[in-house]
VOLUM-249443 format. One line per 2 residues: for each residue x, z, y of C-alpha. Coordinates in steps of 0.1 Angstrom, whole numbers, plus 5000, padded with zeros to 4 digits. Layout:
BEGIN
X,Z,Y | ... $
//
This chain:
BEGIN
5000,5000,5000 | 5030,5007,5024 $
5046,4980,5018 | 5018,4952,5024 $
5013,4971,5056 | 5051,4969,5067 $
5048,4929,5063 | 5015,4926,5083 $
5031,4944,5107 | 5061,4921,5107 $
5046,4890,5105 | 5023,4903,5134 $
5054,4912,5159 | 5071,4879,5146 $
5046,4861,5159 | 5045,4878,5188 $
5084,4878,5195 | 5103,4857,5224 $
5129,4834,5215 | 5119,4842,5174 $
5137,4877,5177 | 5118,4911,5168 $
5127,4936,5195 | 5130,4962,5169 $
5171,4963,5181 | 5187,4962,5220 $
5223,4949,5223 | 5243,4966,5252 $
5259,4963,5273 | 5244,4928,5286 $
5267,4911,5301 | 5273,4873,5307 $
5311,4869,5319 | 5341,4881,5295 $
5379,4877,5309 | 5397,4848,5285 $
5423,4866,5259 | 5407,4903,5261 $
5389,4925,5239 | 5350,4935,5242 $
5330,4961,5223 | 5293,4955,5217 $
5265,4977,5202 | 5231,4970,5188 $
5206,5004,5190 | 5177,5004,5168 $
5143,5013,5181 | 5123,5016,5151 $
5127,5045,5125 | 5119,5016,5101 $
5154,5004,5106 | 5186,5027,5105 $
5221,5012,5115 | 5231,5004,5075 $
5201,4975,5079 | 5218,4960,5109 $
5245,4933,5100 | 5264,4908,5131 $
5265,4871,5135 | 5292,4848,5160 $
5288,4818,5168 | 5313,4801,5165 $
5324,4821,5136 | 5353,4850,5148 $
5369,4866,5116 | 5404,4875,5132 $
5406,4907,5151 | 5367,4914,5148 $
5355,4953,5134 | 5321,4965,5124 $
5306,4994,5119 | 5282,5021,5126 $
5286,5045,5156 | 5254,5068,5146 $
5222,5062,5122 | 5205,5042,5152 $
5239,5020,5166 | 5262,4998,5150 $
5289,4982,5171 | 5311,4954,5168 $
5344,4946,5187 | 5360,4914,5193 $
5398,4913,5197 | 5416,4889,5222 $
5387,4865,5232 | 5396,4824,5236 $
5369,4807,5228 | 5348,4795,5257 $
5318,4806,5246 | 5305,4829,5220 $
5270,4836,5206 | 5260,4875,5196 $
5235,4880,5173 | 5227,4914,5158 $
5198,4910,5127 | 5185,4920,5094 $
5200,4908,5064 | 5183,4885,5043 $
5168,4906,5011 | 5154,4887,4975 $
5119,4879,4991 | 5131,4870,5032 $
5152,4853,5050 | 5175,4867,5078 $
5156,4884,5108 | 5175,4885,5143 $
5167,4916,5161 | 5184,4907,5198 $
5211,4883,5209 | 5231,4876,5241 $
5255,4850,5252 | 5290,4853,5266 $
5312,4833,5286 | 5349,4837,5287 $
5370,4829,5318 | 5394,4842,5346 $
5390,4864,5380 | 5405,4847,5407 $
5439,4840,5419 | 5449,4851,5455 $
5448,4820,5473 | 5483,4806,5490 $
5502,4784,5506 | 5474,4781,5537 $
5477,4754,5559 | 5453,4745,5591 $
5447,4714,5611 | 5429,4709,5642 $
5411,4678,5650 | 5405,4677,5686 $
5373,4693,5694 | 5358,4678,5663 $
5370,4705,5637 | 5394,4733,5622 $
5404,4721,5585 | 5424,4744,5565 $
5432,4739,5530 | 5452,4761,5501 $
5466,4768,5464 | 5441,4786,5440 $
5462,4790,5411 | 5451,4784,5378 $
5416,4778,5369 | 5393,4804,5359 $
5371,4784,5341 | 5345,4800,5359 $
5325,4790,5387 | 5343,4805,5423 $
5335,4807,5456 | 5364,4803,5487 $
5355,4820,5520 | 5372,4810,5552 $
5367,4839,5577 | 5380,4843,5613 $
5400,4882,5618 | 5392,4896,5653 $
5392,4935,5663 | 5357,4934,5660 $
5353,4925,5625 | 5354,4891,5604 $
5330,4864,5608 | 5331,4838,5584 $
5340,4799,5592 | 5335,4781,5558 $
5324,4787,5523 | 5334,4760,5497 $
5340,4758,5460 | 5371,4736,5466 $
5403,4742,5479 | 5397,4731,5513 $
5371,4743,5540 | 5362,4724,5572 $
5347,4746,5602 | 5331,4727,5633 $
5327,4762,5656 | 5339,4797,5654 $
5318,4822,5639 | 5304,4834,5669 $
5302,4801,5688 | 5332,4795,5707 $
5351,4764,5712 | 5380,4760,5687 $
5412,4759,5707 | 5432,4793,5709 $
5451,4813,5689 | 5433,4838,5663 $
5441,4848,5624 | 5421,4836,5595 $
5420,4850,5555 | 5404,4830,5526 $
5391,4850,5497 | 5381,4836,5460 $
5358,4853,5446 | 5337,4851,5403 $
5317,4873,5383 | 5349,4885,5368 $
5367,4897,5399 | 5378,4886,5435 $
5412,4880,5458 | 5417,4875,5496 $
5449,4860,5505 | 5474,4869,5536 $
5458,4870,5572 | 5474,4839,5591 $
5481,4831,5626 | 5463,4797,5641 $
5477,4780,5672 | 5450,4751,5677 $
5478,4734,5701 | 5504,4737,5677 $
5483,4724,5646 | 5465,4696,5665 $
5463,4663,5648 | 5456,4631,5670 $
5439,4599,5659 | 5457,4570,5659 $
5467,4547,5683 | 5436,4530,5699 $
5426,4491,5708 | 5458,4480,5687 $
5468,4445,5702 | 5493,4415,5682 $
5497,4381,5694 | 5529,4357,5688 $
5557,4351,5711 | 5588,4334,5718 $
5597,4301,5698 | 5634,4302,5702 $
5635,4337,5686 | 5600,4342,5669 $
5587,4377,5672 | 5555,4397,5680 $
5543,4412,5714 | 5528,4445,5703 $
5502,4464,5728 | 5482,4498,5720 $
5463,4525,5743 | 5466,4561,5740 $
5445,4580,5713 | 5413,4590,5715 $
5404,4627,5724 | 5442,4635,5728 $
5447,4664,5753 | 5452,4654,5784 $
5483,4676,5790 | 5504,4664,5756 $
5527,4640,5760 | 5524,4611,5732 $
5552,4599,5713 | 5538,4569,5682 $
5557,4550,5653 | 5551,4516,5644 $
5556,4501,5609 | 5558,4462,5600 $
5560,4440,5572 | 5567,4401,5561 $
5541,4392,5536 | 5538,4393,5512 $
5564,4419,5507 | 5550,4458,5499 $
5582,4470,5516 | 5579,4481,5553 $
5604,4480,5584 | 5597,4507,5610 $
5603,4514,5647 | 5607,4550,5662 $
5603,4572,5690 | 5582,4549,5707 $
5572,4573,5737 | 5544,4567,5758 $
5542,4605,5774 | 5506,4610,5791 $
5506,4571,5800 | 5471,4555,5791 $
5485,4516,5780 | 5520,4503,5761 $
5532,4478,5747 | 5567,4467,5728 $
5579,4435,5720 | 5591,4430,5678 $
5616,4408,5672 | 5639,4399,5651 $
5610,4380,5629 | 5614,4344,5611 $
5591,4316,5625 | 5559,4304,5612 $
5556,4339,5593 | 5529,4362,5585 $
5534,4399,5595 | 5516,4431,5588 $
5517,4461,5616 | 5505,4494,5621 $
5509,4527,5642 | 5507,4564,5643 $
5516,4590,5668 | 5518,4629,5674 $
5524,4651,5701 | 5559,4654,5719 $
5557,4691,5723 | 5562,4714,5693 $
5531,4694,5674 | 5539,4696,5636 $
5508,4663,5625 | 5508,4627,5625 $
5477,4609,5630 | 5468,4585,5601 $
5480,4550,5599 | 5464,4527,5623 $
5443,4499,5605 | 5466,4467,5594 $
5468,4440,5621 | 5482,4406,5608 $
5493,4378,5630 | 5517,4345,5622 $
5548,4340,5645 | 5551,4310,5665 $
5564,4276,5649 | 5604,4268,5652 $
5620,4230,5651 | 5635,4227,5620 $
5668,4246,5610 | 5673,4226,5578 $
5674,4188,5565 | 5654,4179,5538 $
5665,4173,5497 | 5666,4132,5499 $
5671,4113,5469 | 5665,4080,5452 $
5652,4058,5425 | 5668,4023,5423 $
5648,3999,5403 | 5653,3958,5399 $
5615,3939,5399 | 5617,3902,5398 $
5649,3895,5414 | 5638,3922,5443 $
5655,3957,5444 | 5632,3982,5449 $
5644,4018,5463 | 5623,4042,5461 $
5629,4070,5485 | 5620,4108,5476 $
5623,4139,5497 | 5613,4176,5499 $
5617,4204,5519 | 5645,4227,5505 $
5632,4259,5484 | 5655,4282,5494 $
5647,4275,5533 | 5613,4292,5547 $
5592,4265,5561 | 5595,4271,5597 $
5565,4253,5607 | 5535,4229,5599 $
5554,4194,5592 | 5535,4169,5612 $
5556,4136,5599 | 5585,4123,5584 $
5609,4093,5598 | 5629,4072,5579 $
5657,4051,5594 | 5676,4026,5573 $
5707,3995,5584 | 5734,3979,5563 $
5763,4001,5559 | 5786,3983,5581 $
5756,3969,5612 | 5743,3998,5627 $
5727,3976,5644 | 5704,3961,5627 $
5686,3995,5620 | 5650,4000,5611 $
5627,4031,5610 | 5596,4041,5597 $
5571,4074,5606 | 5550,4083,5572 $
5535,4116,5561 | 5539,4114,5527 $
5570,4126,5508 | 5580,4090,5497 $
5584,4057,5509 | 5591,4020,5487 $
5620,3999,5504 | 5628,3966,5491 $
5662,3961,5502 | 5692,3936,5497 $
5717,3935,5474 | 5747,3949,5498 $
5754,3983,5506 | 5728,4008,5529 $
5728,4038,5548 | 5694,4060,5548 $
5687,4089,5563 | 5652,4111,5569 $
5643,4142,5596 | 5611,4158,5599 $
5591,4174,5628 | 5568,4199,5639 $
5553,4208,5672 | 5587,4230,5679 $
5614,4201,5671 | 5626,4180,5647 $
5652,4190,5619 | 5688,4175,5610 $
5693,4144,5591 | 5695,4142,5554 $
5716,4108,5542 | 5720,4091,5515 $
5743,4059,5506 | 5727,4030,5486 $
5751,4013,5467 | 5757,3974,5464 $
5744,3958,5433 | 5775,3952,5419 $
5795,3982,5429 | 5808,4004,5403 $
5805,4043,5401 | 5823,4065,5384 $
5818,4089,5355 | 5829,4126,5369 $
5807,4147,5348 | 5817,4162,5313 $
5804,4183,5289 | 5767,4192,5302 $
5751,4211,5285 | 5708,4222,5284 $
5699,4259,5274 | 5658,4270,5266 $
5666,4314,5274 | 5630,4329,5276 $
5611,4315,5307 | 5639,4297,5321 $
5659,4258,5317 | 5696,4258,5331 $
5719,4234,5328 | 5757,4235,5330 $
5783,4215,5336 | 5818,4204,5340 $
5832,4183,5372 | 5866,4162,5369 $
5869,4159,5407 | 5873,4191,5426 $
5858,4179,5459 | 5825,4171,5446 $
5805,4202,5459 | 5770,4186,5459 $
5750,4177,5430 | 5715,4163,5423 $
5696,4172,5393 | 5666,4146,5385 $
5645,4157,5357 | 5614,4139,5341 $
5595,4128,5315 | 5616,4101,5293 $
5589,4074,5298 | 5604,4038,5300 $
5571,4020,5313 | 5570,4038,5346 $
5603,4058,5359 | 5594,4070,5392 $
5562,4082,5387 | 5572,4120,5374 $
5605,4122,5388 | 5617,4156,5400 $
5648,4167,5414 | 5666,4194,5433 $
5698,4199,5453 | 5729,4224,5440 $
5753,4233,5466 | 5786,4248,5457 $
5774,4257,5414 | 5778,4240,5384 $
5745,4254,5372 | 5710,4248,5377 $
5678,4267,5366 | 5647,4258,5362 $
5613,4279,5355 | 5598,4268,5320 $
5566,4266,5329 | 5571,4234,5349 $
5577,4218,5317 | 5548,4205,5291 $
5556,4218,5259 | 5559,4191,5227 $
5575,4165,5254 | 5607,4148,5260 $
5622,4155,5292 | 5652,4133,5310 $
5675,4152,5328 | 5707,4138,5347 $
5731,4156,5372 | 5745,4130,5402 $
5778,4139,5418 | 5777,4134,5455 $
5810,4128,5470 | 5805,4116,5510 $
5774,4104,5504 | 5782,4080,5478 $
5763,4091,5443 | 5786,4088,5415 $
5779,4077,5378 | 5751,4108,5365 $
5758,4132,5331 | 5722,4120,5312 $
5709,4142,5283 | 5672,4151,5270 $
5657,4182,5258 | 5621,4199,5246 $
5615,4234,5260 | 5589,4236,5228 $
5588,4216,5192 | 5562,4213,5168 $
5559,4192,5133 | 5553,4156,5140 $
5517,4141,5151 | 5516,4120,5122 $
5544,4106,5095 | 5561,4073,5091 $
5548,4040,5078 | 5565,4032,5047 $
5564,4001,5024 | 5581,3988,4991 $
5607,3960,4994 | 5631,3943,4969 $
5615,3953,4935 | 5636,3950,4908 $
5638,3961,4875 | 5653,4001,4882 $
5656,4000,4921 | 5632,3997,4952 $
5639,3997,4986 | 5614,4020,5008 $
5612,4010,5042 | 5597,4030,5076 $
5589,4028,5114 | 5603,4047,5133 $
5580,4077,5151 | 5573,4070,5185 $
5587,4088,5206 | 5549,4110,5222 $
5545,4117,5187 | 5574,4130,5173 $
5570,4163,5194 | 5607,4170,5186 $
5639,4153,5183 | 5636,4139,5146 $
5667,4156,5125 | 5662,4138,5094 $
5640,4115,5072 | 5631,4125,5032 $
5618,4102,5009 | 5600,4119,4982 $
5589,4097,4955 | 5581,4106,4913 $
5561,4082,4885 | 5532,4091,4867 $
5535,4125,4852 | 5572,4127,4865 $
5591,4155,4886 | 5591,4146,4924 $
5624,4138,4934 | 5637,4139,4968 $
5660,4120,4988 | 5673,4130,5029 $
5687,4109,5052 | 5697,4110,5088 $
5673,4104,5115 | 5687,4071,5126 $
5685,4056,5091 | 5648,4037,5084 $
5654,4024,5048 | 5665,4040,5014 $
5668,4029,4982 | 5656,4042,4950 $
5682,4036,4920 | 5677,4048,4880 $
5640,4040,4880 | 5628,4032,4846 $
5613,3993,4838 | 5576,3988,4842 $
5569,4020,4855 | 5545,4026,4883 $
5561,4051,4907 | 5547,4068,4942 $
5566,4072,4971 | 5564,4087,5010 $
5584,4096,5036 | 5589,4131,5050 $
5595,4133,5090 | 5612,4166,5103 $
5619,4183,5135 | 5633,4216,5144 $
5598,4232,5140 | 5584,4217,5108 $
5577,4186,5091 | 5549,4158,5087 $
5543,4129,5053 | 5536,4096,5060 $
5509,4080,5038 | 5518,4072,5001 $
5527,4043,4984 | 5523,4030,4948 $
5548,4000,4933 | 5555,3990,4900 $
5593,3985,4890 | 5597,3949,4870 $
5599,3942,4835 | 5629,3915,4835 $
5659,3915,4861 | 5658,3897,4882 $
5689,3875,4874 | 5671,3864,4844 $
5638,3853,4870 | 5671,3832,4886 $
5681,3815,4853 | 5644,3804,4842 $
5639,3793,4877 | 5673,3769,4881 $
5663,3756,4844 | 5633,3748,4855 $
5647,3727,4887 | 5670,3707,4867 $
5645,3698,4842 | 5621,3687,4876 $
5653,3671,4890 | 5658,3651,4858 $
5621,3641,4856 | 5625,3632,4891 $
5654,3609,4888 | 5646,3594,4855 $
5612,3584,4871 | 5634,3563,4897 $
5654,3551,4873 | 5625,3539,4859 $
5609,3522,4887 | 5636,3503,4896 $
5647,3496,4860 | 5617,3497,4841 $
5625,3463,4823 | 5660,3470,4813 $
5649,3509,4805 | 5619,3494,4779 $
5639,3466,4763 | 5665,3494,4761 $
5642,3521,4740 | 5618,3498,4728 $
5633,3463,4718 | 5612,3433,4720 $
5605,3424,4675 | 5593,3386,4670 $
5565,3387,4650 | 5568,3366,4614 $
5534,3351,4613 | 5541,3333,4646 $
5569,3318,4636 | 5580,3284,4645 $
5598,3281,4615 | 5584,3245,4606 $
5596,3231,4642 | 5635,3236,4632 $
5660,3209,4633 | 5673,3202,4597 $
5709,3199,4617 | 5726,3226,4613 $
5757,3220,4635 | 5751,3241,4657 $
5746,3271,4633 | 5788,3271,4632 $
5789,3295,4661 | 5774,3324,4640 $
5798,3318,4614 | 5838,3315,4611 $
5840,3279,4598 | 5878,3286,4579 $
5863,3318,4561 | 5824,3306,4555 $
5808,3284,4527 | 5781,3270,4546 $
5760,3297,4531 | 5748,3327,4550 $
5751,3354,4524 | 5743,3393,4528 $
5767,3415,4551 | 5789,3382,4559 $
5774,3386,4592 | 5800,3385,4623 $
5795,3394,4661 | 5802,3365,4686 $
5823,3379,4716 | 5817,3374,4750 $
5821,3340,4764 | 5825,3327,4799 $
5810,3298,4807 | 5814,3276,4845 $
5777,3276,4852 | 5783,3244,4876 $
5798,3227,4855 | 5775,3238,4826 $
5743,3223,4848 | 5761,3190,4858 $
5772,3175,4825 | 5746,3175,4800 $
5771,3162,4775 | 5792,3192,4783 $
5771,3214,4769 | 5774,3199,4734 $
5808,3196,4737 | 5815,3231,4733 $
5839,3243,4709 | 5853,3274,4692 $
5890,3269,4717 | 5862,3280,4742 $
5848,3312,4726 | 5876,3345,4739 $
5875,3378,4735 | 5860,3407,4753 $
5889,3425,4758 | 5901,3394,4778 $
5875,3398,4803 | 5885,3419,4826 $
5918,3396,4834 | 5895,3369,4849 $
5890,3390,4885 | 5889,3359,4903 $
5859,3343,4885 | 5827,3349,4885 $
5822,3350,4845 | 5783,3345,4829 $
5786,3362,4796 | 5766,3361,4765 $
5765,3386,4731 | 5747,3378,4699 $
5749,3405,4682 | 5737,3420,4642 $
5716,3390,4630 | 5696,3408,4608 $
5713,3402,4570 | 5678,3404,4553 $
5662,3380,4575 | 5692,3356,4571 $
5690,3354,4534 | 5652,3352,4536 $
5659,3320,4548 | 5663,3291,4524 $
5670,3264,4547 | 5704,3282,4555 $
5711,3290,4523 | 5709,3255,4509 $
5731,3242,4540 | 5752,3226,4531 $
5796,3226,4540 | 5786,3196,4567 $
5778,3222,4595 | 5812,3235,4596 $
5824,3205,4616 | 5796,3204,4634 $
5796,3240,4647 | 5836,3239,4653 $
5831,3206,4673 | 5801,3227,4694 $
5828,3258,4699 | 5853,3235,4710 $
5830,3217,4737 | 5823,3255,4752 $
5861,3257,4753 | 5865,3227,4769 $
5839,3238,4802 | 5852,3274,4800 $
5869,3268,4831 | 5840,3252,4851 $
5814,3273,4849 | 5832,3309,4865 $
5825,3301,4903 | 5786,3311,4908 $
5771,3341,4888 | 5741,3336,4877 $
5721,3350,4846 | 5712,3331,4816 $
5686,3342,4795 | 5691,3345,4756 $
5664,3320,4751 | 5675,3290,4770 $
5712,3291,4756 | 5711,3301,4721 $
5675,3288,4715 | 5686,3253,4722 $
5715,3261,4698 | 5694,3275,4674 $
5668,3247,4676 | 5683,3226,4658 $
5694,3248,4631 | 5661,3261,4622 $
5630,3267,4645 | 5628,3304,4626 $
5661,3315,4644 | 5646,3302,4678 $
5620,3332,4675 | 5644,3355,4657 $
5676,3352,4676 | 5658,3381,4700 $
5656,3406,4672 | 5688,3425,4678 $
5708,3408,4705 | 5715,3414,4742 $
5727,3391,4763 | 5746,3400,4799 $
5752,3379,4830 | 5775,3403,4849 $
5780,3386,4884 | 5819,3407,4895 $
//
C-alpha cells in the first residue's frame, strides 16, 4: 500500500516539475562563473525525508573523473568537489540512481562557466582629435574568456566621472563627464571589470595640446611642370580644425608607378601659414606619379595626421633621349631588291612621350645628295632600292622634340660580308631563351639578334629582333615563343654600320611526338631484299627536330624486327627476308619528346631472282630478234629461201619423156667419155664443175654453142683466179642414180655418144673466153634442157631434181 502511494506521488510531482527535475534536492551554492584551473566544492541538500544522502548520486557533463571526490557531508547533503577546473563549461546534476523498475531521476542541476578576472589594464595611450574627440586606447592582458566591461573615467578632487564604457580595448569620449570642452590637462584610469573579479589600471596625466592629432593636409593640388627637367608642382592648404596657435610642419611621400616603394620629402614647414606649395623634381618624363601628405604640430606634438588620399598625375612629355633599334630585311623579287625597314623603340629606355611619327631618310652611300625621306607612323616601311650601296637612317618625334638618328648601311648586291661569329650556342633554362656567342673581331660591340619563325614562304612577316650593346648574350622571355614550332635565330655583327655575315641556328623552346608519321612504300623487290622508302615530315609537323627514323617490319606470325637510321637518311633496305613470304613494314619517326608510325605496308618478296627473270627475258629477245630477221630474210629471199628448204620435184606422170631426141651427143657432159661405156650404170654418177661461159659470145654465134667441148669445162677451185671476168657459172649436180638406170634409152646407148659429148665439151672450151664480160644469170632450164633435149625428153624435166645452178655476177 506504501509503495503504490510513493509512485503516485512521484509521477504526480514529475509531472509537475520544471525542466523534468523533482525539487526533492537543492544544489548550493548557485553560482554561474568559476575561475579557469581552480577547485569548487558543490553540495546537494535533500528536502524530503523520503530521500537520505546515500540515495543521491552526481553526474558531469562533460564527464570529469580526474581530481573529482564524493561523498556525504550529513544524512541530508552530499557534496562533490572538482579539482583544477579547464573545461569551458561543465554541467552539474545531482539525482537518484536508477533502481530495477526506473530509470534515473535528476533532483536539481546548475550550469558553470569557467574563465578569468581581469587583468589590470596597461600601456594607456590618449589622442585628441580637435574638438571632435578624446580617444584612448590600452593592453588588457590575456583573455578571460569571460565577458568584461572597460570603463574610462576622468580623476578630479571631486570624485570620478566616467568618459567611456566599451568592451574593447579602446574607448572614444566626445565631452567630459560633466560637460566641458576637452582641451586641458586632467588624469584619467580605466578599469576592467567580470563576474569573476575586477582591475583599475594607473591614473594618467592628459595634456589635450600635447596629444592632439591633426587631419591631413587639406585641398591637395598636382599638376605637371617643366619639360626640360619633368617634375611635379605640389600645392596643399593648412589642416582642417588645426589650432590656430600651432605651428604646422607636413611630410610628403611620392612614388613612380607602378612601383609599391615610396620616395619622401621632409620638414616641409608651413608654420601658421594658410597656403603652400613645393615643386618635386627630379621625375622622368611622360611618367605617372603617386603623392601624398601628412603633417603634425611643430611644438612638442607627439601625432601624425593620417596619410592624405593618393593624388596621381603624368609628368610633362620630353623630345626623345634615345634612337630607335633599326634593322633590315633584304629580299630579291623579280629582278627588284626589296628592303624592308624595321624599327622599335628601345626596351631598356622609358618612353619619354606619345610618338606622333617616324621619318625615314635614305641616299646612295657616296651622293648625299640625292637624299630622300619619308614621314610614316607605322614601325616599318618597304623600299625598293638599287643594286649599289645605301645609307638609312630613322628619328622619331613627339610634341617635345625629336630623337637622335638610328643608321644603318645597306650593302651592294654583290659585296661580300664576313663571317665573325663562332660557336653560338641556344639554351631553353625555365622561362627564359639566351643565346651566347663567340666574336673573332674585338671591335665589334654591337649586335643584332633576329628571331622568327623558320617559314620559307613569307620571311618578314614574323621577324623579331633586338639590339645587344657591349654582351655576348642575349635573353629572351619564353613565353614569346609558341611551343611545338621551329624558330630561326641569327646574331648580326655590326661594325661602323656595315652588318657583317650572321651566326644562323634553330631551336624549339617545347617538343612533342610528331603530328603524323612518314609515308612509306616498297621498291626493288627481289627474292630476300626490299627497299622501303619515305617522305620526309614536313617541317609544321614534325613538332621537333627529327633525331632518327626506325623501320620496323616482321612477316606473318614473325618477331618484329627493327632497323634505326639517321634523320637525314629516307630509304633502307631489308636483307635476309625469306622467298615468297608476305612481310609488313612501317616507319617510326622520333623527336626528343616521343615518337609517331607511319601507316603500314604489306609486300611479298619473289619467288625466282631476279637474274634468272634477266636470262628468260634476253632468251626470249634473241628468239624475237631471230624471228625478226629470218622474216626479212624471207621477204627479200623468199624464192632462193623455198627452193632452198623445199626443192622443186618433177612429177613422173608429166613427163616428156616421149619428146626426147634419140641423139645422145650431148649426154657426154654427164659422163667422162675415157672412163664411161656409154652406159649409165648405178653410182657411176659424177658432178660437172663449174664452167665459165662469155655470155656475148655465147648469144652471137649460134654455132658456138654446139661447139663446146670438154677443153672448155675447169674446175672450181680455178675460179676465183678469173678476177677480171665476169664469169656465168653452172653446177649439175647428183643426178639421181635410180632414175638414171630407170631409163632404158640410156642404158641401151650406145659407145657413139662419147664423141659426140667430147666434141660438145670442146666447143664450150672453145667460147670460154668470150662469154666472161657481162654477168648475167642463166637458168638451169634454158642451158642444160637444150643439152638434154636431145638426149632424152625425160632428162629435160628431170635435170631440176637435184641441181642448182649459180650466175655469180663479181
Amino acid at each position: 500500500m506504501f509503495g503504490t502511494s510513493w509512485i503516485l506521488v512521484m509521477a504526480v510531482k514529475l509531472l509537475l516539475a520544471d525542466d523534468d527535475l523533482l525539487r526533492e534536492a537543492q544544489i548550493f551554492p548557485h553560482v554561474e562563473y568559476v575561475q579557469l584551473g581552480t577547485s569548487a566544492t558543490f553540495f546537494c541538500k535533500v528536502n524530503s525525508s523520503i530521500y537520505t544522502s546515500a540515495h543521491l548520486s552526481w553526474t558531469l557533463n562533460p564527464n570529469i573523473t580526474a581530481g573529482v571526490q564524493d561523498g556525504c557531508l550529513s544524512e541530508s547533503v552530499r557534496f562533490i568537489t572538482i579539482q583544477n577546473i579547464s573545461a569551458v563549461s561543465v554541467e552539474i546534476i545531482c539525482k537518484i540512481p536508477a533502481s530495477d523498475s526506473y530509470k534515473d531521476l535528476p533532483l536539481d542541476k546548475i550550469f558553470i562557466k569557467t574563465g578569468n578576472p581581469p587583468e589590470t589594464p596597461h600601456n594607456i595611450s590618449c589622442i585628441y582629435f580637435h574638438i571632435r574627440n578624446l580617444t584612448c586606447t590600452w593592453i588588457t592582458g590575456k583573455k578571460t574568456r569571460l565577458p568584461t566591461i572597460f570603463t574610462l573615467s576622468r580623476i578630479t578632487s571631486l570624485g570620478k566621472s566616467v568618459l567611456c564604457r566599451t568592451k574593447k580595448n579602446f574607448c572614444t569620449s566626445f565631452y567630459l563627464g560633466d560637460g566641458e570642452h576637452l582641451d586641458g590637462e586632467y588624469e584619467v584610469q580605466v578599469e576592467a571589470e567580470n563576474n569573476l573579479g575586477k582591475a583599475a589600471s594607473p591614473v594618467i596625466q592628459v595634456n589635450t595640446y600635447i596629444l592632439v592629432k591633426l587631419d591631413p593636409p587639406n585641398s591637395l593640388r598636382l599638376k605637371p611642370f617643366c619639360s626640360e627637367n619633368p617634375s611635379l608642382l605640389l600645392s596643399w592648404s593648412r589642416p582642417v580644425l588645426a589650432p590656430d596657435d600651432m605651428n604646422v610642419n607636413c611630410t610628403m611621400r611620392y612614388k613612380q608607378l607602378p612601383s609599391v616603394h615610396w620616395g619622401y620629402h621632409h620638414n616641409l614647414y608651413m608654420g601658421k601659414e594658410e597656403e603652400m606649395s613645393y615643386n618635386l623634381t627630379g621625375l622622368k618624363a611622360f611618367s605617372d606619379y603617386t603623392v601624398s601628405m601628412r603633417c603634425i604640430g611643430n611644438d612638442g606634438q607627439i601625432f601624425w595626421s593620417n596619410w592624405s588620399e593618393d593624388l596621381t598625375r603624368r609628368t610633362l612629355e620630353k623630345a626623345p633621349s634615345h634612337s630607335v633599334e633599326l634593322w633590315r630585311v633584304i629580299t630579291n623579287l623579280n629582278n627588284a631588291r626589296l628592303v624592308h625597314l624595321l624599327w622599335k623603340e628601345k626596351s631598356i629606355v622609358k618612353q619619354s612621350g606619345i610618338t606622333q611619327g617616324f621619318v625615314v631618310q635614305w641616299h646612295p652611300e657616296n651622293s648625299i645628295f640625292a637624299r630622300q625621306n619619308k614621314t610614316t607612323r607605322q614601325n616599318e616601311m618597304v623600299l625598293d632600292l638599287p643594286n649599289k650601296a645605301y645609307m638609312i637612317s630613322v628619328i622619331y618625334y613627339n610634341s617635345a622634340g625629336s630623337s637622335p638618328s638610328a643608321t644603318l648601311r645597306i650593302p651592294a648586291s654583290e659585296e661580300k660580308t664576313q663571317s665573325l661569329i663562332h660557336n653560338a650556342q641556344v639554351f631553353i633554362k625555365n622561362n627564359t631563351v639566351a643565346m651566347i656567342w663567340n666574336v673573332t673581331d674585338m671591335r665589334i660591340k654591337t649586335y643584332m639578334v633576329e628571331w622568327g619563325m623558320d617559314s620559307i614562304l613569307n620571311p618578314c612577316s614574323n621577324i623579331s629582333f633586338q639590339q645587344v650593346e657591349n654582351s655576348l648574350e642575349w635573353t629572351g622571355d619564353k613565353g614569346i615563343f609558341e611551343p611545338y614550332t621551329r624558330y630561326r635565330i641569327s646574331v648580326y655583327p655590326i661594325l661602323e654600320e656595315k652588318v657583317e655575315a650572321p651566326y644562323i641556328s634553330y631551336f624549339y623552346v617545347k617538343e612533342a611526338a610528331p603530328l603524323h608519321g612518314p609515308n612509306t612504300t616498297v621498291v626493288n623487290l627481289r627474292e630476300t631484299e626490299a627497299t622501303i622508302k619515305w617522305d620526309p615530315i614536313r617541317q609544321d609537323d614534325a613538332n621537333g627536330f627529327i633525331t632518327s627514323f626506325s623501320v620496323v617490319y616482321n612477316s606473318l606470325n614473325g618477331h618484329e624486327s627493327v632497323a634505326t637510321v639517321s634523320s637525314d637518311v629516307y630509304e633502307y633496305t631489308l636483307q635476309s627476308l625469306k622467298p615468297k613470304t608476305l612481310y609488313t613494314a612501317y616507319v617510326v619517326a622520333s623527336t626528343q619528346a616521343g615518337n609517331t608510325s607511319g601507316h603500314r605496308v604489306h609486300f611479298t618478296t619473289l619467288q625466282y631472282k631476279s637474274e634468272d627473270f634477266g636470262h628468260v627475258i634476253g632468251t626470249i629477245g634473241v628468239l624475237v630478234v631471230l624471228v625478226v630477221v629470218f622474216g626479212i630474210a624471207y621477204t627479200r629471199k623468199k624464192e632462193m629461201i623455198k627452193h632452198l628448204f623445199w626443192p622443186d620435184v618433177p612429177d613422173p606422170a608429166h613427163s616428156s619423156i616421149t619428146e626426147w631426141s634419140s641423139d645422145l651427143v650431148k649426154a657426154a657432159l654427164l659422163v667422162n667419155p675415157e672412163e664411161s661405156d656409154g652406159v649409165f650404170h648405178k653410182g657411176e654418177l659424177q658432178v660437172l664443175h663449174t664452167v665459165y661461159i662469155n655470155e656475148k659470145a655465147f648469144l652471137k654465134d649460134e654455132e658456138g654453142r654446139k661447139r663446146l667441148s670438154a677443153d672448155t669445162v675447169r674446175s672450181t677451185d680455178s675460179r676465183t683466179s678469173q678476177e677480171d671476168s665476169s664469169p656465168v657459172h653452172y653446177a649439175i649436180t647428183e643426178f639421181r642414180h635410180e632414175l638414171l638406170e630407170s631409163m632404158p634409152l640410156l642404158q641401151s646407148t650406145s659407145c657413139s655418144m662419147t664423141s659426140s659429148c667430147s666434141s660438145l665439151v670442146s666447143s664450150l672450151g672453145d667460147m670460154h673466153s668470150e662469154i666472161q664480160e657481162t654477168p648475167h644469170v642463166l637458168e638451169l632450164e634454158q642451158l642444160s634442157g637444150d643439152i638434154l633435149a636431145e638426149v632424152n625428153p625425160y632428162l629435160k624435166n628431170s635435170v631440176n631434181t637435184r641441181e642448182t645452178i649459180h650466175f655469180v655476177n663479181s
